[in-house]
Backbone as CSV, one residue per row, in Angstrom:
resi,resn,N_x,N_y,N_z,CA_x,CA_y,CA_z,C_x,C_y,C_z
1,UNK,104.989,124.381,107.913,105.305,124.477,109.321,106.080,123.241,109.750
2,UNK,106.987,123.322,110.758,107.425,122.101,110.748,106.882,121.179,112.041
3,UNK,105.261,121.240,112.448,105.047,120.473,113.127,104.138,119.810,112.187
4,UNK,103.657,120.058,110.539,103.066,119.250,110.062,103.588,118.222,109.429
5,UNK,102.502,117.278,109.740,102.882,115.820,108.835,103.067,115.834,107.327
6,UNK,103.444,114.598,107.689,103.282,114.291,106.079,102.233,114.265,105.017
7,UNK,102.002,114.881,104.223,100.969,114.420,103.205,101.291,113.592,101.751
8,UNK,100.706,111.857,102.158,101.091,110.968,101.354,100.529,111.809,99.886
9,UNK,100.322,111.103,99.213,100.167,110.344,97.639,98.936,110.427,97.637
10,UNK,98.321,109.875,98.359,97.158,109.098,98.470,95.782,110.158,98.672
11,UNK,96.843,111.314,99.902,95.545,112.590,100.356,94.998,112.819,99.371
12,UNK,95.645,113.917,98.191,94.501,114.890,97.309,94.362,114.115,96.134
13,UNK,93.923,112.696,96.378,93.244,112.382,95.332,91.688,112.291,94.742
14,UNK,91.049,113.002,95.760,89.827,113.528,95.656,89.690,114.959,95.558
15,UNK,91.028,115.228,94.777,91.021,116.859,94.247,91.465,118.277,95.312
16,UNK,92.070,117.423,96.061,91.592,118.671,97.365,93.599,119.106,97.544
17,UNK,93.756,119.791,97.105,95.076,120.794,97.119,95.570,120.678,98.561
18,UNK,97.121,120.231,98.659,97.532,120.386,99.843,97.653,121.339,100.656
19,UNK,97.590,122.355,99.832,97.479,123.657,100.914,96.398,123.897,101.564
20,UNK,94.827,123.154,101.019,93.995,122.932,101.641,93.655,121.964,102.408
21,UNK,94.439,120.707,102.585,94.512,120.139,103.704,95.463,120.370,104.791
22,UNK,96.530,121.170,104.518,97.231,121.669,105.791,96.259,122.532,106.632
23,UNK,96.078,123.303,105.481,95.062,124.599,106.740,93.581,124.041,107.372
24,UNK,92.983,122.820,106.780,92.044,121.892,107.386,92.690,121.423,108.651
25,UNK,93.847,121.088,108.542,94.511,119.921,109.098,94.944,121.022,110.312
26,UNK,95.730,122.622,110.286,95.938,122.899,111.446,94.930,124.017,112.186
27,UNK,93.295,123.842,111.645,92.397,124.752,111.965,91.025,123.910,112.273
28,UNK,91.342,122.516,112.714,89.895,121.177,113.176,89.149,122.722,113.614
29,UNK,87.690,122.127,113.653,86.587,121.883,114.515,86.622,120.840,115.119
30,UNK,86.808,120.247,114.945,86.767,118.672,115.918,87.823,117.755,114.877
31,UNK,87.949,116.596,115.984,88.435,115.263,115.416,88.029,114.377,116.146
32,UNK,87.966,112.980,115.453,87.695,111.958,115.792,88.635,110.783,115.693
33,UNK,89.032,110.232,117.246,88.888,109.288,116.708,88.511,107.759,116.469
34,UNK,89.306,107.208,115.034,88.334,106.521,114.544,89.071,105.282,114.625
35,UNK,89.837,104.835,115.171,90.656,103.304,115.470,92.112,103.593,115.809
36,UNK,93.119,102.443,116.046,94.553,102.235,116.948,95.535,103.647,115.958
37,UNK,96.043,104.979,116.718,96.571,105.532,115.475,95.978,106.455,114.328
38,UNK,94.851,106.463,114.113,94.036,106.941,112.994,92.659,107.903,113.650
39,UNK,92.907,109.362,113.246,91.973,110.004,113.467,92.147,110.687,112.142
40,UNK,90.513,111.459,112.774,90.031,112.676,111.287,89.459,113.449,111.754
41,UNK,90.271,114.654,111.665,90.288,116.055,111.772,89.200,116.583,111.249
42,UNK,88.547,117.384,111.477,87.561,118.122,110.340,87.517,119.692,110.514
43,UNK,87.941,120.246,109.365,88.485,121.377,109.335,88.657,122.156,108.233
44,UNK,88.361,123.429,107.957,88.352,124.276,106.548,89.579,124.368,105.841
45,UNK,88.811,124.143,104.279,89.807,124.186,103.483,90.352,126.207,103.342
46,UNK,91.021,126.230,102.280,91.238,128.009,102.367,90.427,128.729,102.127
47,UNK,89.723,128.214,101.591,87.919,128.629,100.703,86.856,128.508,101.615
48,UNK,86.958,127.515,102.745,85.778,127.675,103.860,85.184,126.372,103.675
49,UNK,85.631,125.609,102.734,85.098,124.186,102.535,85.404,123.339,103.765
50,UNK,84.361,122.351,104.302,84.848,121.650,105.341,85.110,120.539,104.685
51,UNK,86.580,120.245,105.008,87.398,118.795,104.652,87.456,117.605,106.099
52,UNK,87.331,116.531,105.387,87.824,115.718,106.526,89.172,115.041,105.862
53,UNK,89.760,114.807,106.874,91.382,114.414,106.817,92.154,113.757,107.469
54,UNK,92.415,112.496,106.436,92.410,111.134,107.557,94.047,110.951,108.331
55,UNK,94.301,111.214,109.232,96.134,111.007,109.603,96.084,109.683,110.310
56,UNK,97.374,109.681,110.006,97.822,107.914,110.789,99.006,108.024,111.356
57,UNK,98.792,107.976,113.002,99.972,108.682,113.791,101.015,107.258,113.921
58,UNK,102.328,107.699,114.144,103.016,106.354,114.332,104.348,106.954,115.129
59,UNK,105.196,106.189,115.599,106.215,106.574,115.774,107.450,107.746,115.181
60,UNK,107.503,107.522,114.121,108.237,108.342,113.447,107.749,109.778,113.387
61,UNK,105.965,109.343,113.999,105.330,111.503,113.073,103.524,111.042,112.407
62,UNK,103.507,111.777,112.079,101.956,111.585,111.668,102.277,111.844,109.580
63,UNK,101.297,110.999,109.160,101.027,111.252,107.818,99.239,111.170,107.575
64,UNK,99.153,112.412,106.791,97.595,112.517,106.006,97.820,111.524,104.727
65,UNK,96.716,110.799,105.035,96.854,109.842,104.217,95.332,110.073,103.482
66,UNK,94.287,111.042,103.690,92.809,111.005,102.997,92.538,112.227,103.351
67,UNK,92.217,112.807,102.237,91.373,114.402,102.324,90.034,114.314,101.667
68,UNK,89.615,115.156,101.913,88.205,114.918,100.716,87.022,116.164,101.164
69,UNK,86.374,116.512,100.753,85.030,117.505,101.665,84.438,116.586,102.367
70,UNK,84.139,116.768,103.680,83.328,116.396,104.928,82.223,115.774,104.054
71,UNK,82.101,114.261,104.306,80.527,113.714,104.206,79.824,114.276,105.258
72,UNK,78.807,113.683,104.831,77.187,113.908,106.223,77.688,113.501,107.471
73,UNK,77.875,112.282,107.609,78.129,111.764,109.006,79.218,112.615,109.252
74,UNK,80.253,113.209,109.032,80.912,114.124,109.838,80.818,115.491,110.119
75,UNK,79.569,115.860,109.008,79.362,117.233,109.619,78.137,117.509,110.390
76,UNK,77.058,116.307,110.330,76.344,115.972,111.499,76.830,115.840,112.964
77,UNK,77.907,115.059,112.906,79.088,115.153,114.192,79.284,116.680,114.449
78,UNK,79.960,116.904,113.787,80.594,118.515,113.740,79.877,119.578,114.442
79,UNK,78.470,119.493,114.119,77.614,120.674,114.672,76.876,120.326,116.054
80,UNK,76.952,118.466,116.832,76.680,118.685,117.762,77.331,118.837,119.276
């Protein structure tokens, strides 16, 4: 799509397929965020897995820079 970001290098290195962080990335349950620029989305992979997915907004556009399946603390968030 062309309102998605970039996905660095760095995202699916905890195994998680970019096609499953786009569709995380444009289907949140929530996001947070988490400092200047930097939130995390949390949102299903194509399979129903909940990913969290770290972007870092800037001038130029946003890049996913961390994917991974949702730890605890974010899907504790998630459900309240």
């Amino acid at each position: 799509m062309a309102d998605d970001p970039l996905v660095a290098a760095s995202a699916p290195k905890h195994g998680v397929a970019a096609e499953d962080i786009l569709h995380g990335y444009r289907n949140p349950m929530r996001a947070y965020d988490l400092d200047d620029g930097f939130t995390m989305p949390i949102g299903p992979a194509t399979d129903g897995d909940l990913l969290e997915i770290g972007v870092v907004s800037g001038t130029d556009g946003s890049v996913i820079v961390h994917a991974m399946r949702a730890r605890p603390q974010f899907l504790t968030r998630a459900v309240n």
